[in-house]
N, C-alpha and C positions, 0 to 999 in steps of 0.2 A: 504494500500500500504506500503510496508518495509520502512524502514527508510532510507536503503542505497539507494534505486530506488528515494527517494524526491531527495537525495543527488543529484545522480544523472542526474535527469531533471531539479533542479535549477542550476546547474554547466553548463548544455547543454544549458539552455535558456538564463543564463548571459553572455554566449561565444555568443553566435548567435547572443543577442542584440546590443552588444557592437561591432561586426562584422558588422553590419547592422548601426548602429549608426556612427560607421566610416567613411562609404561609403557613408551614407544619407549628412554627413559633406564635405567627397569630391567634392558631387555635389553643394556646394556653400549653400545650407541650413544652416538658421538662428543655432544659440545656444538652440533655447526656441524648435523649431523642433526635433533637434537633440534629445535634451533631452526625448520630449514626444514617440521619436521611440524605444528609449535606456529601456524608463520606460514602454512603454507599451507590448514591446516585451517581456521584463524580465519575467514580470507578468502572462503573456499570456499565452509564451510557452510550462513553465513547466505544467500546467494546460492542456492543452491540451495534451500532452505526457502522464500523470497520465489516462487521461480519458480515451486515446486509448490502455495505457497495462493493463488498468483494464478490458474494454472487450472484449480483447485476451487473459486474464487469466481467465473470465468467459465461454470464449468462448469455448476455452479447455479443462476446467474440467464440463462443463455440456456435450462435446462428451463420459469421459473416463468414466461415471455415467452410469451404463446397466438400464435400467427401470425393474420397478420389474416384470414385466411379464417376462422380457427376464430372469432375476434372477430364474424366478419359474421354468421355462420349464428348463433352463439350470441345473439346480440342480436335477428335475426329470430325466433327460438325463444321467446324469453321478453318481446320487447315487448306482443306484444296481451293476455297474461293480464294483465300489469302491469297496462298501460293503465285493461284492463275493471275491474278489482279497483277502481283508483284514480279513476276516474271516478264510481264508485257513490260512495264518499267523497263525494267534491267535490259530488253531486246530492242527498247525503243530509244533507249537514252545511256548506251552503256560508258562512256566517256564523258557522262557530264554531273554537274553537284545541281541536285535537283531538291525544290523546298519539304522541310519535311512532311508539309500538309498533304503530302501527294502518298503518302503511306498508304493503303490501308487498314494498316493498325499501329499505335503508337510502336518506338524503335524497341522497347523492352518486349513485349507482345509479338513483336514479328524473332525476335531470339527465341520465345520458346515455341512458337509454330514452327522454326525450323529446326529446332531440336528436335521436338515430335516427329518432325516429317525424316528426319536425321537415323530415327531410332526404327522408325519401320520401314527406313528403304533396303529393298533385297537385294543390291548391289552396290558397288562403289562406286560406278559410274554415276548413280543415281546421289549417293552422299558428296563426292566430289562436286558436283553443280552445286547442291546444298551450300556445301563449303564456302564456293563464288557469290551465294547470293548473300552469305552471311556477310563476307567483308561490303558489296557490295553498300550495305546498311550505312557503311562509311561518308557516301557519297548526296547522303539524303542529311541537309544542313536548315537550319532557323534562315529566315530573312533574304536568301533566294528569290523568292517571288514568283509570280504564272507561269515564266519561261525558264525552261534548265538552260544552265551556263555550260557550254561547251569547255572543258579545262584539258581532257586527254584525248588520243594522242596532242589533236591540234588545240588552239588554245582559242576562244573568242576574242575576233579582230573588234570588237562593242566594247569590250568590259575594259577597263584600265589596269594594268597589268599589275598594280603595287594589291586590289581589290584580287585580281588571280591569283596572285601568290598567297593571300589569307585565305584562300579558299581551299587552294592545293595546299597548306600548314594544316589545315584543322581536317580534311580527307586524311592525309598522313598519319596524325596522330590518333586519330579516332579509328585507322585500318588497323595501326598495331595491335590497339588494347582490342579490337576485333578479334583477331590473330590469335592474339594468346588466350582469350575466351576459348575461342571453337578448337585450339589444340589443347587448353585442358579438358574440355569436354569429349573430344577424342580419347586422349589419354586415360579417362575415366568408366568411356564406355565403349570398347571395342565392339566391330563387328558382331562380334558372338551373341552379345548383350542384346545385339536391336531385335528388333519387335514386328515382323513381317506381318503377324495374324492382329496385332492390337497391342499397347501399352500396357506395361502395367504398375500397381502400386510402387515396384521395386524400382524399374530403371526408370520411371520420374520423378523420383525423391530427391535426386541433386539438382532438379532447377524446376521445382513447380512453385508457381508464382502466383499473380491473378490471372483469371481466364480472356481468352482475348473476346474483348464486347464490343469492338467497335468497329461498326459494319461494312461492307466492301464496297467500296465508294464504286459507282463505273461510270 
């Protein structure tokens, strides 16, 4: 329990005691009464307060927890639209930093669809493109705008080239830490491990997150 919430329910339970210890004094009760209402309230109250926001804070986050079945099916449900949306990307604009509104699904969401999609593909050829689409995430930047900037091979004769260079800086940086994701996640999950027939509770453990819910734009 936070430290501000103890604050909290000993501050409410010292009010309430001494509220109650007042009133128990009104009605002609001894000093040594008084006392034991004053000190057993104190003690009491906050403790009971602790007990009931701790399970309405359990109570809460085990609704907002999906079970992993619901995890499987939902991630089955919405990989291939992804996939197919974000493929045409990648075929249509393979050399350029394209705004990230053009997703469709935030950049965390489209890493574990391609994980998913990573863990049941029956070939390497099939995880290999995976691979390419992962880094490719690289290329999808904030503040971009309607039109992708051409930067690779050739560069856009439009754009001013000190604006190309922070464009090709933050691609770069953002392909490595790419990189070393999808090769720990390799490293983690061998061929052997993937999942032809369907996912399960075991090889989605190391990166199940929130579910992807936002819908395939076309």
């Amino acid at each position: 329990m936070p430290i501000a919430w103890i604050r909290i329910t000993r501050f409410v339970g010292f009010t309430f005691a001494l509220a109650s210890a007042i009133y128990v004094r009104s009605l002609g009760f001894d000093w040594l009464k008084v006392a034991i209402v004053l000190l057993g309230t104190w003690l009491l109250l906050p403790f009971i307060i602790s007990q009931a926001c701790t399970v309405l804070v359990f109570r809460n986050a085990s609704k907002k927890v999906p079970k992993v079945a619901d995890y499987i099916e939902r991630l089955e449900k919405n990989t291939p639209p992804i996939l197919k949306e974000y493929a045409k990307l990648h075929a249509k604009f393979p050399g350029c930093v394209i705004d990230i509104s053009r997703l469709p699904a935030d950049k965390q969401r489209m890493v574990e669809v391609l994980k998913f999609a990573w863990l049941k593909a029956k070939d390497d050829k099939v995880r290999a493109r995976l691979e390419k689409d992962w880094l490719f995430l690289s290329q999808f930047q904030n503040g971009v705008g309607d039109t992708p900037i051409q930067v690779l091979p050739k560069r856009s004769a439009k754009i001013p080239p000190r604006q190309l260079e922070r464009w090709l800086k933050m691609i770069s940086a953002e392909s490595e830490f790419l990189a070393r994701e999808c090769a720990h996640f390799k490293q983690a999950h061998s061929p052997q491990s993937a999942c032809p027939s369907g996912a399960t509770s075991e090889n989605i453990s190391g990166f199940r997150t929130s579910l992807p819910t936002t819908p395939v734009r076309e």
